[in-house]
N, CA, C and O atoms as CSV, one atom per row, in Angstrom:
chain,resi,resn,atom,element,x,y,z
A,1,UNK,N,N,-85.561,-83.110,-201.842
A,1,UNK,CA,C,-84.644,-83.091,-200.722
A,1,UNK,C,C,-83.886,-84.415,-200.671
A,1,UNK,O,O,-84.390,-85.532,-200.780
A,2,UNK,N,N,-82.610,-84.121,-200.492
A,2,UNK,CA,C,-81.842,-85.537,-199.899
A,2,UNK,C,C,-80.677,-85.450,-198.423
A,2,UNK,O,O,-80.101,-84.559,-197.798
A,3,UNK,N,N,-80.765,-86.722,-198.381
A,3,UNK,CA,C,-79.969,-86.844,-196.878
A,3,UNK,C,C,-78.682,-86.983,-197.394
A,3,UNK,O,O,-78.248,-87.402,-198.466
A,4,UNK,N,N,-78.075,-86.450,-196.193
A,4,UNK,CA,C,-76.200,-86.347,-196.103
A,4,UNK,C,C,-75.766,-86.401,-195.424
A,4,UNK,O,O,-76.084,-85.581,-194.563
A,5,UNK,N,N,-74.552,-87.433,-195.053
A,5,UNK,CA,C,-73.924,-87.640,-193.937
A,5,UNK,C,C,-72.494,-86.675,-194.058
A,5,UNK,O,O,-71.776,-86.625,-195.057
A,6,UNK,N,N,-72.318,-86.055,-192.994
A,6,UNK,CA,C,-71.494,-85.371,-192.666
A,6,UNK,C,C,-70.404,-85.973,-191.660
A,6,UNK,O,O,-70.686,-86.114,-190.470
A,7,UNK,N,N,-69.295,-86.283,-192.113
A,7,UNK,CA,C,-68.616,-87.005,-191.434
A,7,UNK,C,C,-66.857,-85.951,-190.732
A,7,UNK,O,O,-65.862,-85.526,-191.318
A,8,UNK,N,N,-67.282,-85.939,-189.359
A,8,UNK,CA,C,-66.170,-84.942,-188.738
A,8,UNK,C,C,-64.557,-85.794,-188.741
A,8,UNK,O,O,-64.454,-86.919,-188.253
A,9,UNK,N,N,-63.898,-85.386,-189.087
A,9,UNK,CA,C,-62.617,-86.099,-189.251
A,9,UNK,C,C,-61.827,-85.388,-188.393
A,9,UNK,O,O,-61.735,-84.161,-188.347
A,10,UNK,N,N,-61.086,-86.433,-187.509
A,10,UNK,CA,C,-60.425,-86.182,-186.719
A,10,UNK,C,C,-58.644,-87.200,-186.484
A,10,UNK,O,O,-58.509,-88.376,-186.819
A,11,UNK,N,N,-57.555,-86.354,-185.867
A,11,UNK,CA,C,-56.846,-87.556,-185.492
A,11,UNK,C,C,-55.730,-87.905,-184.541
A,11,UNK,O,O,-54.648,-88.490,-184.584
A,12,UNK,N,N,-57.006,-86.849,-183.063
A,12,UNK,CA,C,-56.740,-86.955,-181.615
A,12,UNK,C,C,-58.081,-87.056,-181.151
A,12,UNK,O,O,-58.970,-86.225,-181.335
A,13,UNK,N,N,-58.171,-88.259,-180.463
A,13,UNK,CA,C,-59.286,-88.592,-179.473
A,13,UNK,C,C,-59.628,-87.110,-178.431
A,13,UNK,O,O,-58.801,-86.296,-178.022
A,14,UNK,N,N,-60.805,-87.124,-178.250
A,14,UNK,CA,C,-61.369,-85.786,-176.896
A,14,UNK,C,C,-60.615,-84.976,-177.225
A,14,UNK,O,O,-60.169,-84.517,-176.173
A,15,UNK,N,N,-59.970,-84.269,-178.396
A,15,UNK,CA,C,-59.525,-83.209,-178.813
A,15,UNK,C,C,-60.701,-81.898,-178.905
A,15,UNK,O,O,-60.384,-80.843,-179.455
A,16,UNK,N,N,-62.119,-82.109,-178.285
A,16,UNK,CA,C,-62.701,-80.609,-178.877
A,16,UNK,C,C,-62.581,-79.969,-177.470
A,16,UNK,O,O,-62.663,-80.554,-176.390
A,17,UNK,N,N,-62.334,-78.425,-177.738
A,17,UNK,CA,C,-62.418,-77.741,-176.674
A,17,UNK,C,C,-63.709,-77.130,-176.755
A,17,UNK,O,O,-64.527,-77.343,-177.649
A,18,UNK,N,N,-63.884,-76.197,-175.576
A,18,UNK,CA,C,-65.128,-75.437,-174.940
A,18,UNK,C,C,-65.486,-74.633,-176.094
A,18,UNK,O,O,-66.639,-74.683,-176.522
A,19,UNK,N,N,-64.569,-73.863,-176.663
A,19,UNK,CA,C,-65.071,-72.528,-177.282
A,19,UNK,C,C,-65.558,-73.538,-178.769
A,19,UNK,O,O,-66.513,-73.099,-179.409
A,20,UNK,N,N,-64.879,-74.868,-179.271
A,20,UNK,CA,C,-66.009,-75.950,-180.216
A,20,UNK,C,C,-66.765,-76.138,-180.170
A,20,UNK,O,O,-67.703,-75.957,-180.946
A,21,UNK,N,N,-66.662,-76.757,-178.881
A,21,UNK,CA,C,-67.962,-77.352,-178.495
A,21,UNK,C,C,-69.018,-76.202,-178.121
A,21,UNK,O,O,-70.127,-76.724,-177.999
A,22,UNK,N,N,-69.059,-74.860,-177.903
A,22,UNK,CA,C,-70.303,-73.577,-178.334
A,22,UNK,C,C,-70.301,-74.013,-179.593
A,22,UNK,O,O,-71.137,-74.760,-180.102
A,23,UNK,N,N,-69.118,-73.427,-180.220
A,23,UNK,CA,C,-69.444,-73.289,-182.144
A,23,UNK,C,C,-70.132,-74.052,-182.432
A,23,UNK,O,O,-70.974,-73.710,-183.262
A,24,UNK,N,N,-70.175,-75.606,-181.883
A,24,UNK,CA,C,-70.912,-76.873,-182.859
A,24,UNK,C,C,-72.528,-76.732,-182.222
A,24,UNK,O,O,-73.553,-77.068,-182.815
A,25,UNK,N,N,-72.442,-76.214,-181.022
A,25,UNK,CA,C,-74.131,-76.281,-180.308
A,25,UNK,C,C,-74.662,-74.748,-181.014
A,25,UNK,O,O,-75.858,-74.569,-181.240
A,26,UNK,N,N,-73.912,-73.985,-181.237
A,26,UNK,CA,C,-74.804,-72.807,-182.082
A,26,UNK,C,C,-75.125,-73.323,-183.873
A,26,UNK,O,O,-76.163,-73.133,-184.507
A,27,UNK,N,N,-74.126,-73.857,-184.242
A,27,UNK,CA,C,-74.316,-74.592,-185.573
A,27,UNK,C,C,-75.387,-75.591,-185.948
A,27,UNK,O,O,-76.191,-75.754,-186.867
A,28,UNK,N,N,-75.069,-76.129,-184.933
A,28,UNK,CA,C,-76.506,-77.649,-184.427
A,28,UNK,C,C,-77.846,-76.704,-184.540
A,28,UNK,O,O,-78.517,-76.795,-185.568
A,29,UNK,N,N,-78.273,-75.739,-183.428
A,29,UNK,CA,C,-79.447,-75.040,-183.667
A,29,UNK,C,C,-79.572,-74.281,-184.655
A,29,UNK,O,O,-80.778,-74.121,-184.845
A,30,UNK,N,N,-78.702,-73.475,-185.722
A,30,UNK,CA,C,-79.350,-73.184,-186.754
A,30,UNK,C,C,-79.481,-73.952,-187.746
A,30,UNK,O,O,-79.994,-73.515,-188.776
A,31,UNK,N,N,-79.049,-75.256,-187.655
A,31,UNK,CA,C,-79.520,-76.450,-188.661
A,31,UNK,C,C,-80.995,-76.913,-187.942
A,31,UNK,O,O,-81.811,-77.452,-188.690
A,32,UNK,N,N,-81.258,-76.770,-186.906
A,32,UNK,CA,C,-82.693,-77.237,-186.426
A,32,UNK,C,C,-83.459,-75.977,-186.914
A,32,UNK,O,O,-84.273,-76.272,-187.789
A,33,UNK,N,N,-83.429,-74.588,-186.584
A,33,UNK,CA,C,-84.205,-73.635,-186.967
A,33,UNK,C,C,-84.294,-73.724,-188.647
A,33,UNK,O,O,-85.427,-73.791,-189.123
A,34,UNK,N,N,-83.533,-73.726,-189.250
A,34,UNK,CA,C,-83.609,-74.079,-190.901
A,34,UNK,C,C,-83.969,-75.474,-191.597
A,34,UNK,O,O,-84.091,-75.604,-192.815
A,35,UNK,N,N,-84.104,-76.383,-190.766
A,35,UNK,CA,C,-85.589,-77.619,-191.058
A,35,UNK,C,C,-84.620,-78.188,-191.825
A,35,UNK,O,O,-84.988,-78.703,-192.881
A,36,UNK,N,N,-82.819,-78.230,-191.376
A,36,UNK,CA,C,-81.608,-79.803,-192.408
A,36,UNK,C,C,-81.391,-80.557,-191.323
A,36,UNK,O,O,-80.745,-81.561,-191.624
A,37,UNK,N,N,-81.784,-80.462,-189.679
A,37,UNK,CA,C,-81.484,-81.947,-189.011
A,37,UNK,C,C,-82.269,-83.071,-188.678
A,37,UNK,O,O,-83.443,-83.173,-188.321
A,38,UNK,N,N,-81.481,-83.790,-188.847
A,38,UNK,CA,C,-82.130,-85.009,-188.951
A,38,UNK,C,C,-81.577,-85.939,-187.225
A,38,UNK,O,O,-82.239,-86.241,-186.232
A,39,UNK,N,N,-80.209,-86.117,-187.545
A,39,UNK,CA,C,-79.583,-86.246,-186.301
A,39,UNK,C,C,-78.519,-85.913,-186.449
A,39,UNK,O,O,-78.102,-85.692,-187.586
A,40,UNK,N,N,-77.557,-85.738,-185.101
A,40,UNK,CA,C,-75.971,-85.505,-185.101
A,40,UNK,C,C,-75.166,-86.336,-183.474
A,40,UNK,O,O,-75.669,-86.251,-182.353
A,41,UNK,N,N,-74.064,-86.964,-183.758
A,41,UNK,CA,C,-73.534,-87.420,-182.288
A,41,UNK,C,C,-71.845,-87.214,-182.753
A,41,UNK,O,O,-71.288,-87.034,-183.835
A,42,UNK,N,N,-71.418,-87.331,-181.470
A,42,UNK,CA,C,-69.702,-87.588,-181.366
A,42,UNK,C,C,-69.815,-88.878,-180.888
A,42,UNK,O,O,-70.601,-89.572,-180.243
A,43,UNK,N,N,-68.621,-88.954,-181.503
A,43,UNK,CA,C,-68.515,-90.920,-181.053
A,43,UNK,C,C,-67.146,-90.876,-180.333
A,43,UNK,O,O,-66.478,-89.845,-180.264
A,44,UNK,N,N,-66.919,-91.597,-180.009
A,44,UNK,CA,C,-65.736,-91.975,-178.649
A,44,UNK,C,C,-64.378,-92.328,-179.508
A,44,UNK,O,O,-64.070,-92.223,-180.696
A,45,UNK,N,N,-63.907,-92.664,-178.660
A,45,UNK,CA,C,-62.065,-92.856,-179.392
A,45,UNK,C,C,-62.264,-94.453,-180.066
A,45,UNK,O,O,-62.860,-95.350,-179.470
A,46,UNK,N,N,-61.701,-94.586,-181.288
A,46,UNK,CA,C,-61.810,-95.784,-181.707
A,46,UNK,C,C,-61.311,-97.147,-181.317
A,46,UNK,O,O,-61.703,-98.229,-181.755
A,47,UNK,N,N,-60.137,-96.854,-180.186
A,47,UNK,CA,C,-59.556,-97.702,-179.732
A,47,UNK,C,C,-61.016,-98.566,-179.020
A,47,UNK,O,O,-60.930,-99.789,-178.919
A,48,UNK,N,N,-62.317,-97.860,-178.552
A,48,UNK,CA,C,-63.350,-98.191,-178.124
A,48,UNK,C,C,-64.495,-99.065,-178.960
A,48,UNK,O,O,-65.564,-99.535,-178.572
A,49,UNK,N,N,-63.785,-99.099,-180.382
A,49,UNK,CA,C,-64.683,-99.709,-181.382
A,49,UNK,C,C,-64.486,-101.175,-181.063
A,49,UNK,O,O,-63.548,-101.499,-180.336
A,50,UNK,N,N,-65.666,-102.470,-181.775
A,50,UNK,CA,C,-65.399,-103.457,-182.328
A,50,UNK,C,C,-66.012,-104.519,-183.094
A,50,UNK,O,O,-66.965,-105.103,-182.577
A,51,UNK,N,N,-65.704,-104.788,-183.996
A,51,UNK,CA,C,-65.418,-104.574,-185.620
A,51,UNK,C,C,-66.175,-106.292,-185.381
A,51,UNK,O,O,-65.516,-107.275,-185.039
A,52,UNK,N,N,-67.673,-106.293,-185.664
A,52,UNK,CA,C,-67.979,-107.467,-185.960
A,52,UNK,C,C,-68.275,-108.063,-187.407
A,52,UNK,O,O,-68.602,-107.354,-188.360
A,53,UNK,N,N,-68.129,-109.397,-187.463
A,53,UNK,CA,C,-68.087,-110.098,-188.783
A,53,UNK,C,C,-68.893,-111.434,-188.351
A,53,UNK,O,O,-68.509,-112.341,-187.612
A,54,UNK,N,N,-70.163,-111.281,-189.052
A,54,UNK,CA,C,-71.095,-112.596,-189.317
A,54,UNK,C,C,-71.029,-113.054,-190.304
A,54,UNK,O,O,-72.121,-113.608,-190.434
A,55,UNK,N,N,-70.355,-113.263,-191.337
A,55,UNK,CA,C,-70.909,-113.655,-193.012
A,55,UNK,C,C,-70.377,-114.863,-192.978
A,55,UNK,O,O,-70.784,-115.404,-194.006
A,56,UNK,N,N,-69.635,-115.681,-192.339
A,56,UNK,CA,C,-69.661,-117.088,-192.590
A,56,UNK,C,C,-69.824,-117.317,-190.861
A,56,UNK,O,O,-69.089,-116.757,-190.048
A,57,UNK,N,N,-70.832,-118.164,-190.535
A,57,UNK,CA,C,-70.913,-119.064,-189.455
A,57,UNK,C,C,-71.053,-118.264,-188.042
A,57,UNK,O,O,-71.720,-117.264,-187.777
A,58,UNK,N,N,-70.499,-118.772,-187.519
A,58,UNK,CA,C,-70.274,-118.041,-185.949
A,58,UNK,C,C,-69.892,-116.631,-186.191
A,58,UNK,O,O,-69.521,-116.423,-187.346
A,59,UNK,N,N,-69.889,-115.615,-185.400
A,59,UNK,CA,C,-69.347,-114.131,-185.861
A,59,UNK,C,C,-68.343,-114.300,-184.755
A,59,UNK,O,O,-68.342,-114.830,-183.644
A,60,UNK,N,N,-67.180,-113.397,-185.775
A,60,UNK,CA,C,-66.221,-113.167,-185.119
A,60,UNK,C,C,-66.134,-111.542,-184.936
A,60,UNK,O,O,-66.602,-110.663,-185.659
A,61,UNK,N,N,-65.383,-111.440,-183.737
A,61,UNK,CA,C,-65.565,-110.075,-183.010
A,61,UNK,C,C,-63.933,-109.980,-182.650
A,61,UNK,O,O,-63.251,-110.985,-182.448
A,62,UNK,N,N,-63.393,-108.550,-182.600
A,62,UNK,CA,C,-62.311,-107.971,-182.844
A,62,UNK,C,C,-62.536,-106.891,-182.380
A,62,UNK,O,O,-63.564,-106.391,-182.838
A,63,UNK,N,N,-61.795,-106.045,-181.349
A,63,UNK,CA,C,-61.446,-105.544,-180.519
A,63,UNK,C,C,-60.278,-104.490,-181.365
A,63,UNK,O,O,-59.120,-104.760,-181.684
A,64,UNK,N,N,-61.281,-102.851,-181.644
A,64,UNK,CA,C,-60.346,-101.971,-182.024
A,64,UNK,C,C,-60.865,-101.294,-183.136
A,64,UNK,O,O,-62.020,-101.660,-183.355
A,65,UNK,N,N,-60.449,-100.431,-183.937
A,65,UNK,CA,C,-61.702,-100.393,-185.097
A,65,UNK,C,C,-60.922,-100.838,-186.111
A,65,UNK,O,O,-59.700,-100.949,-186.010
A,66,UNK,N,N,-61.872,-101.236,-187.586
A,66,UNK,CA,C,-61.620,-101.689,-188.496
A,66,UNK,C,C,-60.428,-101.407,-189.345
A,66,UNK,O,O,-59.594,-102.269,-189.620
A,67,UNK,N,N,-60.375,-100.164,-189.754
A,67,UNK,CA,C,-58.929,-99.700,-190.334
A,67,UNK,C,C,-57.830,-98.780,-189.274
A,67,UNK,O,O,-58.432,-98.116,-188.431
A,68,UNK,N,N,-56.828,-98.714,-189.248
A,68,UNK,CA,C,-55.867,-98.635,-188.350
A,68,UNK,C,C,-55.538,-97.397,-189.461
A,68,UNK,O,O,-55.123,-97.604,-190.601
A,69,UNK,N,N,-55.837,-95.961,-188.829
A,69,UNK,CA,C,-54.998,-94.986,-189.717
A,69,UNK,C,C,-54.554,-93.655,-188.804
A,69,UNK,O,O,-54.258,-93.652,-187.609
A,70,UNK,N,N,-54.592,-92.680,-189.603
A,70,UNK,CA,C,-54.170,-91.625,-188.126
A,70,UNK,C,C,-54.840,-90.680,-188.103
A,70,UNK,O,O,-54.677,-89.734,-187.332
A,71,UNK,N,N,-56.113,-90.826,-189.341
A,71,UNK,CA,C,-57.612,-89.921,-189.447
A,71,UNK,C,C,-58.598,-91.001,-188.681
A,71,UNK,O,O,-58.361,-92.208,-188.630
A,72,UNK,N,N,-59.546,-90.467,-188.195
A,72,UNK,CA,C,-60.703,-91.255,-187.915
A,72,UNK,C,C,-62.026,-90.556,-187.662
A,72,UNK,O,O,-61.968,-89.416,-187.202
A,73,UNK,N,N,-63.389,-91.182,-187.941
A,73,UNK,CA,C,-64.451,-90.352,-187.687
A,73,UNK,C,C,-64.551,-90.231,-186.517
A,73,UNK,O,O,-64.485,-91.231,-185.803
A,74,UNK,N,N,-64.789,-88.630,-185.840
A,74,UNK,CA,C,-64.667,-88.373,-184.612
A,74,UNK,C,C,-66.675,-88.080,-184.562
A,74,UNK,O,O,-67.307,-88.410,-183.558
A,75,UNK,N,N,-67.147,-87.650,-185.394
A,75,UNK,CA,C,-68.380,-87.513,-184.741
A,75,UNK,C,C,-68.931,-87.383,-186.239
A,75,UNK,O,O,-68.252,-87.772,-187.189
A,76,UNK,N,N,-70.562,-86.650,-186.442
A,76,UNK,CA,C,-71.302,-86.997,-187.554
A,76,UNK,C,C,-72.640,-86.188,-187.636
A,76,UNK,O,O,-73.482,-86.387,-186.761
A,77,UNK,N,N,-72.863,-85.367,-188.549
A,77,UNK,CA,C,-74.064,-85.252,-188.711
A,77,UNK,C,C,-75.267,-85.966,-189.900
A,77,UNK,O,O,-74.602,-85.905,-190.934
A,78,UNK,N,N,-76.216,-86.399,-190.180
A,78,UNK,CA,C,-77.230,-86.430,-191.113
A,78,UNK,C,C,-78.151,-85.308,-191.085
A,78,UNK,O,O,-78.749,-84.842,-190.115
A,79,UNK,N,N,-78.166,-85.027,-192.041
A,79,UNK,CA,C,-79.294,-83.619,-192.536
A,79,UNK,C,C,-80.090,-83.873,-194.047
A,79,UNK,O,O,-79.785,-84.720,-194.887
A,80,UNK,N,N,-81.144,-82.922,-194.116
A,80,UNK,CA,C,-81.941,-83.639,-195.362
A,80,UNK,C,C,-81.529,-82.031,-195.816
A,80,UNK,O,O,-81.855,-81.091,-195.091
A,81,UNK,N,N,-80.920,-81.863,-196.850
A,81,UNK,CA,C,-80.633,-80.831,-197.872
A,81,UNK,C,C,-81.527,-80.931,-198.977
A,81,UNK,O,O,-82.156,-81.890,-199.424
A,82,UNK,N,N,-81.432,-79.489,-199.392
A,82,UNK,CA,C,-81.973,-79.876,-201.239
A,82,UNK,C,C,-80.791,-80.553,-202.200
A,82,UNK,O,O,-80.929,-81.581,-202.862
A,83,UNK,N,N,-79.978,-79.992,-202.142
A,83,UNK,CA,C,-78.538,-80.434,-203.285
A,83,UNK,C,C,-77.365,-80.411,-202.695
A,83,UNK,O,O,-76.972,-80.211,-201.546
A,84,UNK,N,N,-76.871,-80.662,-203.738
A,84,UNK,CA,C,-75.224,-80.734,-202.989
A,84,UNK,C,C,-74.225,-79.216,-203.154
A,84,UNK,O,O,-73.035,-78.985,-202.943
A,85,UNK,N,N,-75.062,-78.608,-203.503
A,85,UNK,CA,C,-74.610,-77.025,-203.213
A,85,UNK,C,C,-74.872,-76.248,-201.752
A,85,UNK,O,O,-74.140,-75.459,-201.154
A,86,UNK,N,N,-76.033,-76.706,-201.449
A,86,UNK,CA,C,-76.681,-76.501,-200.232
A,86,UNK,C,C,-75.284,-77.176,-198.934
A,86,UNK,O,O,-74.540,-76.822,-198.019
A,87,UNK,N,N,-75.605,-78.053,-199.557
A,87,UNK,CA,C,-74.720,-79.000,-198.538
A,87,UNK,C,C,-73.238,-78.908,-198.394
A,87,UNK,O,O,-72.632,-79.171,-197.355
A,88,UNK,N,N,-72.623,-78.458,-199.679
A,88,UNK,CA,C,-71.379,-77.946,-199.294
A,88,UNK,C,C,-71.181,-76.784,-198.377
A,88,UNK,O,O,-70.432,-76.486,-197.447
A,89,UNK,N,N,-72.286,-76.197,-199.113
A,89,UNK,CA,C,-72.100,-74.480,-198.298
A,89,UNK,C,C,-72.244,-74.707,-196.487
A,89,UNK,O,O,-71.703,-73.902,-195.729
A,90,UNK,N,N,-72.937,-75.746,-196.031
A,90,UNK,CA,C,-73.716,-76.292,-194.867
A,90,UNK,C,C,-71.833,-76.806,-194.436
A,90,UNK,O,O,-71.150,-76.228,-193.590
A,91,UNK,N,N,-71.412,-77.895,-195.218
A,91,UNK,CA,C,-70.364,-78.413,-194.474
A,91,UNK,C,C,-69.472,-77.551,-194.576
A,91,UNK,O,O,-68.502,-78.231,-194.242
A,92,UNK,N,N,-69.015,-76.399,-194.824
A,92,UNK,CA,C,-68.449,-75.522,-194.367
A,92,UNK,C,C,-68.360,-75.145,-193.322
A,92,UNK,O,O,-67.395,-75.054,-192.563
A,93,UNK,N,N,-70.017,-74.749,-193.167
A,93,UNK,CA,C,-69.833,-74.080,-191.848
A,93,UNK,C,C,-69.362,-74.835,-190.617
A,93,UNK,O,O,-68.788,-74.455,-189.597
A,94,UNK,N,N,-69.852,-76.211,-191.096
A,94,UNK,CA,C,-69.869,-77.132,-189.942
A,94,UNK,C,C,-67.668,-77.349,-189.771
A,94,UNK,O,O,-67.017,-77.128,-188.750
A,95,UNK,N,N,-67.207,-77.745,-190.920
A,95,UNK,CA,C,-66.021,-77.572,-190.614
A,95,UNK,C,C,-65.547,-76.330,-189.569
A,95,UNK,O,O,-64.767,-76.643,-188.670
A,96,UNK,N,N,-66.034,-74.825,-189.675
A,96,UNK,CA,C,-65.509,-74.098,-189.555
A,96,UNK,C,C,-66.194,-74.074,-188.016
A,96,UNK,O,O,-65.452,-73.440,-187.266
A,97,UNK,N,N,-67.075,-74.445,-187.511
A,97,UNK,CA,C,-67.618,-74.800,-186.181
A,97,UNK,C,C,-66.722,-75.694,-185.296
A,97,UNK,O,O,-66.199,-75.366,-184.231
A,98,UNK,N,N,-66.630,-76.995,-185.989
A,98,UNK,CA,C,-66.463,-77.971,-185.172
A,98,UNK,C,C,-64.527,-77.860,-185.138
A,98,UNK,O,O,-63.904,-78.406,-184.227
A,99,UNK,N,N,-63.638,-76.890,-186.541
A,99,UNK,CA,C,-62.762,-76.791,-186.924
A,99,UNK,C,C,-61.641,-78.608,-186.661
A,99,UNK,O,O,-60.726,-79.210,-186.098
A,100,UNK,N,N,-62.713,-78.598,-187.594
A,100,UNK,CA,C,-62.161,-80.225,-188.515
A,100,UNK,C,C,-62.207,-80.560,-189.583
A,100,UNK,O,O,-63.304,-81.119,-189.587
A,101,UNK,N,N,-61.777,-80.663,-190.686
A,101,UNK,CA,C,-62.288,-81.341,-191.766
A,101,UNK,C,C,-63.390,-82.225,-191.576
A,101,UNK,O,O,-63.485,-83.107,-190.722
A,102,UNK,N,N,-64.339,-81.854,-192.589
A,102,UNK,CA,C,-65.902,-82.501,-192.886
A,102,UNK,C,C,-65.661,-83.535,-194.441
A,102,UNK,O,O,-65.104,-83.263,-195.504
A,103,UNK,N,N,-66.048,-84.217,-194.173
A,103,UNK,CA,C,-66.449,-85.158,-195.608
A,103,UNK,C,C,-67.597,-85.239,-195.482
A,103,UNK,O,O,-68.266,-85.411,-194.464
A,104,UNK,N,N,-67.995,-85.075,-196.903
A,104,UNK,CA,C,-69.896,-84.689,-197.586
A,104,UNK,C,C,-70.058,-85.857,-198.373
A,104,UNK,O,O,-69.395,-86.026,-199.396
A,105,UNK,N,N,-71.117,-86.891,-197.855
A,105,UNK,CA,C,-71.819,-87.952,-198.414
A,105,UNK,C,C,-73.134,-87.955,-198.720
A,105,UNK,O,O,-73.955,-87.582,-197.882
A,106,UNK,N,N,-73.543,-88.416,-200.081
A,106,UNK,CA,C,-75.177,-88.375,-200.186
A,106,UNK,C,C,-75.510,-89.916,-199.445
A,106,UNK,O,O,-74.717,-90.856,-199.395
A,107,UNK,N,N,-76.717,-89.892,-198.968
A,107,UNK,CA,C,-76.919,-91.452,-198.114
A,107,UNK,C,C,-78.116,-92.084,-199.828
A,107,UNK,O,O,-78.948,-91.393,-200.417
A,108,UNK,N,N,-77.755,-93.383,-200.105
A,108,UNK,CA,C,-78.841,-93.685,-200.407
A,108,UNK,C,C,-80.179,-93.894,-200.827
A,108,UNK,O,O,-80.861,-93.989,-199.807
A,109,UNK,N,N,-80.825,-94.001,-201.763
A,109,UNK,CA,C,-82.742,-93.832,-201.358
A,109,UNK,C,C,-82.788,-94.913,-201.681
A,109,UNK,O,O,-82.091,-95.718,-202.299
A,110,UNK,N,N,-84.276,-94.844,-200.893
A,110,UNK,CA,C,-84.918,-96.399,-201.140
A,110,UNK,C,C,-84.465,-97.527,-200.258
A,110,UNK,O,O,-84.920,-98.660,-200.422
């Protein structure tokens, strides 16, 4: 099994409506009944981000998020899949739930 971040792409802030927001809470529970969640959240408008930097000395902090574009991650799942077949077929659905483009990441091991 491996983990995958599922990343909801968006590029209007509080853009989900009611009849989404079902699709994504019926989607959410059959990823819990089928043993791929791990966790999932929506995150806020990015204008709400800010973008810290420690690597030399004092940290500097910046107000806004890091890249300035007209996509942004609007929310996110992690799930532990077997492969990345699994997981495409998975971010499908989730696109077709949350009706956003999904980007499919393997996280890491170790």
């Amino acid at each position: 099994m491996a983990q995958y971040l599922f990343s909801v792409l968006d590029d209007t802030a509080d853009s989900g409506t009611e009849d989404e927001m079902v699709a994504i809470r019926a989607f959410n529970k059959q990823l819990q009944a089928d043993g791929h969640w791990i966790f999932a959240g929506g995150l806020a408008a990015p204008s709400t981000a800010t973008v810290v930097d420690g690597r030399a000395g004092e940290p500097v902090f910046t107000d806004g998020p890091y890249l300035e574009s007209k996509e942004f991650m609007a929310g996110f799942w992690v799930l532990e899949i077997p492969d990345l077949d699994v997981a495409l077929r998975l971010a499908a659905g989730a696109s077709k739930s949350c009706n956003r483009r999904v980007e499919v990441r393997p996280l890491l091991e170790g």
